[in-house]
C-alpha positions as CSV (number, residue, x, y, z in Angstrom):
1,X,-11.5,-10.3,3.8
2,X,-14.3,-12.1,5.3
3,X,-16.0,-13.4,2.4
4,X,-13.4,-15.2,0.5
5,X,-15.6,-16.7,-2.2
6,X,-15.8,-13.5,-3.6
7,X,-11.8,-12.6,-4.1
8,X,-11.4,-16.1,-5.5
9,X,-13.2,-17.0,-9.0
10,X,-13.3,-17.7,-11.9
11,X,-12.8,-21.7,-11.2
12,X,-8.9,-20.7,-9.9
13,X,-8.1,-19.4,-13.4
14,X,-7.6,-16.1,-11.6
15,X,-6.0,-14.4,-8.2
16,X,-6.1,-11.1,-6.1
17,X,-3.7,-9.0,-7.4
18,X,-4.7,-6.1,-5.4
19,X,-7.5,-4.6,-2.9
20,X,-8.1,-1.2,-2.3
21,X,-9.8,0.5,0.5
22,X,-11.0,4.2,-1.0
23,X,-13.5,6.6,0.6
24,X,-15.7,3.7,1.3
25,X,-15.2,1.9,-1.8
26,X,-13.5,-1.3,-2.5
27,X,-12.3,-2.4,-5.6
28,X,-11.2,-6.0,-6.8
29,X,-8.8,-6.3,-9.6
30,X,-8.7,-10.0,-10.2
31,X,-5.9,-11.4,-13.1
32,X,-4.6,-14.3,-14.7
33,X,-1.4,-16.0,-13.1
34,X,0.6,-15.2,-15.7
35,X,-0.4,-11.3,-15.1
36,X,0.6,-10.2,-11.8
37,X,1.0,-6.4,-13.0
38,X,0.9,-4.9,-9.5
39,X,3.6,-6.7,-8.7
40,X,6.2,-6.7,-11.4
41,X,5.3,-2.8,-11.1
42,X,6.7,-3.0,-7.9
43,X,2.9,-1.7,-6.3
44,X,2.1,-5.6,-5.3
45,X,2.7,-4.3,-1.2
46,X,0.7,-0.6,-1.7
47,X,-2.0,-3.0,-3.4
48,X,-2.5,-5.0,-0.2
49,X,-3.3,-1.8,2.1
50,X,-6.6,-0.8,3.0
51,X,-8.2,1.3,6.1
52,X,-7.8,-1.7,8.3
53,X,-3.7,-1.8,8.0
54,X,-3.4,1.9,7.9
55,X,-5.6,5.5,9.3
56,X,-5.0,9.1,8.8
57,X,-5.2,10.9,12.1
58,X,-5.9,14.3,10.6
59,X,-5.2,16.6,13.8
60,X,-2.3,15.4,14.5
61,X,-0.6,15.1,10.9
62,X,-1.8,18.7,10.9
63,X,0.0,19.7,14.1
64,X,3.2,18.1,12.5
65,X,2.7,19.7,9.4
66,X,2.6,23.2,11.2
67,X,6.4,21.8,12.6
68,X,7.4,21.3,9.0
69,X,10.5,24.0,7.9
70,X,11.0,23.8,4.1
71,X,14.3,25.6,4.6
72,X,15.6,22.5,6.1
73,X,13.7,19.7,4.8
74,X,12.6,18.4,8.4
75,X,9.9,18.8,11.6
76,X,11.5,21.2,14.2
77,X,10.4,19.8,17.6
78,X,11.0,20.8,20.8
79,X,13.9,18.3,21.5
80,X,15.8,18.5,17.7
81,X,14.8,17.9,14.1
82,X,12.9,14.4,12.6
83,X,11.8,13.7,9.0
84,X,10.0,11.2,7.0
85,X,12.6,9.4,4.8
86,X,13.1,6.9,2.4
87,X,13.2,4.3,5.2
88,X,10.0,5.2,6.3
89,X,8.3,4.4,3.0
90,X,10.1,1.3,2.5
91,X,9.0,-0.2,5.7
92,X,5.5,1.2,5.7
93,X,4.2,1.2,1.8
94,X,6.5,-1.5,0.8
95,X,7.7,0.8,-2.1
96,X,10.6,0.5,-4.2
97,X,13.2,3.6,-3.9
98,X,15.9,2.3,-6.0
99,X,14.8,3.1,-9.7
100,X,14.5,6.1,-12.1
101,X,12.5,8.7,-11.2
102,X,8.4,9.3,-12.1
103,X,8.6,11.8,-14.6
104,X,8.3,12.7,-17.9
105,X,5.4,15.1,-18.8
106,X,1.9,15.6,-18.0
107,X,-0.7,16.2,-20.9
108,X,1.2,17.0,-24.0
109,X,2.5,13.5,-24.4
110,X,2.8,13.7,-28.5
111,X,4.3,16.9,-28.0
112,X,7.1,16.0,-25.8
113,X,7.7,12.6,-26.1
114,X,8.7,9.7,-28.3
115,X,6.2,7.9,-29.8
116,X,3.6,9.7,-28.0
117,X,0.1,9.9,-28.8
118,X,-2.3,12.3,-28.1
119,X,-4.3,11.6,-24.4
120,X,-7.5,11.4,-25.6
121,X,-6.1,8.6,-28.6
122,X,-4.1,7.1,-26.2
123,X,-6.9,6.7,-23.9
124,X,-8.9,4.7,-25.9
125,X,-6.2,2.3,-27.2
126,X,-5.6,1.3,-23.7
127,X,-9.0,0.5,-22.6
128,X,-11.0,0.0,-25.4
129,X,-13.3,3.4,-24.8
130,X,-13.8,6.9,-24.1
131,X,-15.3,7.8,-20.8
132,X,-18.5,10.4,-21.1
133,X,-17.5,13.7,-21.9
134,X,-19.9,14.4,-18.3
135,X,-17.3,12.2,-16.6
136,X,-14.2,14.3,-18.2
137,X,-12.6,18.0,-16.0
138,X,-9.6,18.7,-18.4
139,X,-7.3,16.4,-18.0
140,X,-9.2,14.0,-15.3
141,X,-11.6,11.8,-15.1
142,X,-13.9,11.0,-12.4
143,X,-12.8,8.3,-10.4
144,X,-16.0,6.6,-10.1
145,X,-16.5,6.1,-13.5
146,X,-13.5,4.2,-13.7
147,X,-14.9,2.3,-10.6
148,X,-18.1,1.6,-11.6
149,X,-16.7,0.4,-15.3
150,X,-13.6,-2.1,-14.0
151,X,-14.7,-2.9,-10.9
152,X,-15.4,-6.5,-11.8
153,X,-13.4,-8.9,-14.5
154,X,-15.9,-11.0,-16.6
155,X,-15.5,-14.6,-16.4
156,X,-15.1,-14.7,-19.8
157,X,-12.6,-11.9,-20.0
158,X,-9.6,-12.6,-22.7
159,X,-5.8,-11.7,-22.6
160,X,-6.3,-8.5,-23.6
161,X,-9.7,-7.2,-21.2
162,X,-7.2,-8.7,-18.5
163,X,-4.4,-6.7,-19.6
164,X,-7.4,-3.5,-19.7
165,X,-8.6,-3.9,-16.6
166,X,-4.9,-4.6,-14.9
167,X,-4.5,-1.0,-16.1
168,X,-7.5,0.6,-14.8
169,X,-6.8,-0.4,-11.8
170,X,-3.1,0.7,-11.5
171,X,-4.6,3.5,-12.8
172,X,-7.5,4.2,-9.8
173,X,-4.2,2.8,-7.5
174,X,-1.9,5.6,-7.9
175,X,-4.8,7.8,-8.6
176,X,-6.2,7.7,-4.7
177,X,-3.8,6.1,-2.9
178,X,-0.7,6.8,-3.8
179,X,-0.5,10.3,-5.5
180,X,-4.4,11.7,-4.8
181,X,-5.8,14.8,-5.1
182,X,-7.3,17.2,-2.5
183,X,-10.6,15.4,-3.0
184,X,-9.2,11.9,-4.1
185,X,-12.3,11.8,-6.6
186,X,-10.2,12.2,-9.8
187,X,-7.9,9.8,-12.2
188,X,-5.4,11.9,-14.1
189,X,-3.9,11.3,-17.7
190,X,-0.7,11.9,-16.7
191,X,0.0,8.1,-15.8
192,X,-0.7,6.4,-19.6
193,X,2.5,7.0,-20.9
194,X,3.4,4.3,-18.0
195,X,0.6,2.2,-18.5
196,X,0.7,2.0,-22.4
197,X,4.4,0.0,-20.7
198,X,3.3,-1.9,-18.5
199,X,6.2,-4.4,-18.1
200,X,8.6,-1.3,-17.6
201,X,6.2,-0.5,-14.7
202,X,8.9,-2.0,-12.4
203,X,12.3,0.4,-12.7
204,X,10.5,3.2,-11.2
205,X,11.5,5.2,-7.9
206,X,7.6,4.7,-6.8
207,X,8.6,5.4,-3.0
208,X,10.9,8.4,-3.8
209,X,7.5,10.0,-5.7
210,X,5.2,9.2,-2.9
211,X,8.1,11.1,-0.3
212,X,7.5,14.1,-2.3
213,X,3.6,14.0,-2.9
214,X,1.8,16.3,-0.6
215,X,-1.5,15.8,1.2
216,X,-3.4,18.5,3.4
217,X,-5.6,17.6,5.6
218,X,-8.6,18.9,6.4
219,X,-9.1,20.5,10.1
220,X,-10.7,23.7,11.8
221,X,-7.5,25.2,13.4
222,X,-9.7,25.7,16.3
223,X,-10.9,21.5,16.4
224,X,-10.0,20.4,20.3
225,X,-8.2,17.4,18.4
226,X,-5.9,19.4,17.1
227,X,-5.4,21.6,20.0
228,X,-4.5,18.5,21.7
229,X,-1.9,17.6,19.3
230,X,-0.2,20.3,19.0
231,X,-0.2,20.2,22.9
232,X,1.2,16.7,22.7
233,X,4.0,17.0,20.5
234,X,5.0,20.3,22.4
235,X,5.1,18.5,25.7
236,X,7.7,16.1,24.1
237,X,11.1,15.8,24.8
238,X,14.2,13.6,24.1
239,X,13.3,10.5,25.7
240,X,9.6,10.1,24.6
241,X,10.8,9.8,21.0
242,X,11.5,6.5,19.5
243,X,14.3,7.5,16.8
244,X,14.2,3.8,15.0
245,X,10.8,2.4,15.3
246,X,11.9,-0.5,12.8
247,X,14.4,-1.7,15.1
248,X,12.0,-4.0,17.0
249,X,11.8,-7.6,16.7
250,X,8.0,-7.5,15.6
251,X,8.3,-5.4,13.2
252,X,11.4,-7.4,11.3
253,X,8.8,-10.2,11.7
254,X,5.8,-8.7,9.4
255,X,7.9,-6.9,6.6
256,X,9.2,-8.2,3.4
257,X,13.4,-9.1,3.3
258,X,13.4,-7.9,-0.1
259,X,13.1,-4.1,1.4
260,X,16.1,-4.7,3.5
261,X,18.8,-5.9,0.7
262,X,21.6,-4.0,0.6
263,X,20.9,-1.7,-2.6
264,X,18.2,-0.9,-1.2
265,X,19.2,-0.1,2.5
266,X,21.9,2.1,1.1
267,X,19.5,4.7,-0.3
268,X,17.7,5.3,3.1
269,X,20.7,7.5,4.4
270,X,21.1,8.8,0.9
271,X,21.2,13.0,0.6
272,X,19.6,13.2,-2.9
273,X,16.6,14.9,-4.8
274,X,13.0,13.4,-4.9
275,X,10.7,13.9,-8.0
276,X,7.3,13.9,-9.2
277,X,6.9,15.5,-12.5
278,X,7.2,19.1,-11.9
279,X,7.8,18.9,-7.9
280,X,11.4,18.7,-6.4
281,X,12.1,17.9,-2.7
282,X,15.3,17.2,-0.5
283,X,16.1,14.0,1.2
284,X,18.3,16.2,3.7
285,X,18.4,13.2,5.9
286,X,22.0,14.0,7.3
287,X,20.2,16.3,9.5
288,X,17.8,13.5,11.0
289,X,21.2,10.3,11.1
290,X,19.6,9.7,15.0
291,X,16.7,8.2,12.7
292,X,19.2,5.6,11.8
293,X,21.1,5.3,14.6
294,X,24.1,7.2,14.0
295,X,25.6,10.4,16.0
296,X,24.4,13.7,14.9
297,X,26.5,15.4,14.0
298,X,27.1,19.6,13.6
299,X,24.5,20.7,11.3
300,X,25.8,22.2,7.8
301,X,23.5,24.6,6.9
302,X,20.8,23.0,4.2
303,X,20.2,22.8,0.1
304,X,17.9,26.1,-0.7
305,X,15.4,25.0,-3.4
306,X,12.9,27.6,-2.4
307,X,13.0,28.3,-6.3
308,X,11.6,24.4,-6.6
309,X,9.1,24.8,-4.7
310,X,7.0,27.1,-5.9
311,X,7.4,25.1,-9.0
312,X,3.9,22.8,-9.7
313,X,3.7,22.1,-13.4
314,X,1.0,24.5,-13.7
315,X,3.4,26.8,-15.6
316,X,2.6,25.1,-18.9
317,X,3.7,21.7,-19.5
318,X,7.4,20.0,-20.2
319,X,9.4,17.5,-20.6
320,X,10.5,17.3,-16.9
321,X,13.9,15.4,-17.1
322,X,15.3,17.6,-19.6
323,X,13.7,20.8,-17.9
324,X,15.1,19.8,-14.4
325,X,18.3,18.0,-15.9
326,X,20.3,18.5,-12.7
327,X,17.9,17.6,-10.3
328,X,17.4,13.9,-12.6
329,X,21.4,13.7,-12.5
330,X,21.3,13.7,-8.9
């Protein structure tokens, strides 16, 4: 942010509703007062992180990741078991948890859904175009074409190019920050059925999805950084863990109270399903209640959903929350 006569324009007829920090690119969505889209879709917080608040230390996320057991839902260390929860992405990501889950289908949206229209329609009628058919891989397009075409709101722009670029970039947002790809270099379809309703944007379990999005990283098991973390997180024991990072008086002063009301507090200890489309996960956090403070208690043996998991939607495409009815109902 060290040029601020760049965020702020258009004579003070518009604001920063977001910055985003993406393989080296940044993108500025700027909209109207009366348009604050990231934040009535609850993504106001995700919008505001960039490299500079947060950094991916590959090595050792992979030396955790070779901890995870999927049996149990959690990291197996030397001294017990730890997961990421629900509290973890409401103090970090600033996500909302309480909501209904990000679902639906991914492609055949006039197939499977109400007033659905086909993506390639639908497509158009949200931002005024088709992309180049060299810009389109199935059901993705390139992310830089949707950077290089929204990256900047014309002074002139009306209600409506507002309203088009608010949704490209919610669009690129979820794309590569909060639900990428391996490559983060693509912008699926799946997400206009929430766009073409933007004001619903808001009742969705954004942080529950993220908890169950994967991301590998990329490392050479050989890499000496890696070596080094595995080393480190195998010397650890009891002591060295901090069990409730939160707890501290700087972080209380740096987070947003509305992630600590009550409703929302009460889901962090919840034992429940997570969902992204096609992909279920466990939030067995009864196994991990040191996390929050409490005694741990005898372990009861954990929720099989091996089934689940080999489960990615690339089966052929449905209507999720009928498909998985008991995992919504949960």
């Amino acid at each position: 942010m060290e040029d601020e006569d760049r965020l702020y324009r258009l004579n003070g007829v518009a604001h920063v509703a977001g910055y985003i920090d993406a393989e080296k690119t940044t993108e500025y969505v700027l909209t109207r007062p009366d348009y604050t889209l990231p934040g009535t879709a609850g993504l106001y917080h995700l919008a505001r992180l960039n490299s500079q608040w947060l950094w991916v230390d590959e090595p050792l996320l992979s030396a955790f990741i070779e901890r995870w057991h999927p049996e149990t839902h959690t990291f197996h260390m030397p001294f017990g078991e730890c997961s990421i929860t629900l509290q973890d992405v409401a103090y970090q990501l600033g996500l909302p948890i309480d909501g209904e889950p990000v679902s639906g289908c991914l492609t055949e949206f006039e197939n499977l859904m109400e007033q659905g229209r086909p993506a390639w329609v639908w497509i158009r009628e949200l931002f005024g175009e088709l992309p180049p058919q060299n810009k389109v891989k199935q059901m993705t397009v390139c992310y830089t074409r949707f950077h290089e075409r929204f990256r900047v709101l014309p002074a002139d722009a009306t209600d409506e190019t507002v309203r088009i670029y608010a949704r490209a970039y919610i669009m690129m947002l979820l794309s590569s920050q909060l639900f990428a790809d391996k490559n983060a270099n693509r912008v699926h379809l799946r997400w206009l059925p929430y766009l073409a309703s933007l004001d619903d944007l808001g009742r969705y379990s954004w942080g529950s999805a993220a908890l169950v999005a994967t991301f590998m990283p990329r490392n050479d098991p050989r890499d000496q950084r890696l070596v080094s973390a595995r080393l480190s997180l195998d010397q650890l024991r009891v002591h060295d863990f901090v069990w409730e990072p939160y707890s501290s008086a700087e972080v209380g002063a740096i987070i947003h109270p509305e992630i600590l009301a009550d409703e929302h507090r009460r889901l962090w200890t919840t034992v429940t399903s997570l969902i992204y489309f096609a992909v279920i996960e466990w939030h067995q956090v009864d196994r991990v209640l040191q996390q929050f403070g409490g005694l741990q208690h005898l372990l009861e043996p954990a929720l099989n959903i091996d089934l689940l998991h080999a489960k990615d939607g690339r089966g052929g495409d449905r209507w999720f929350p009928t498909y998985y009815r008991e995992w919504h109902q949960h």
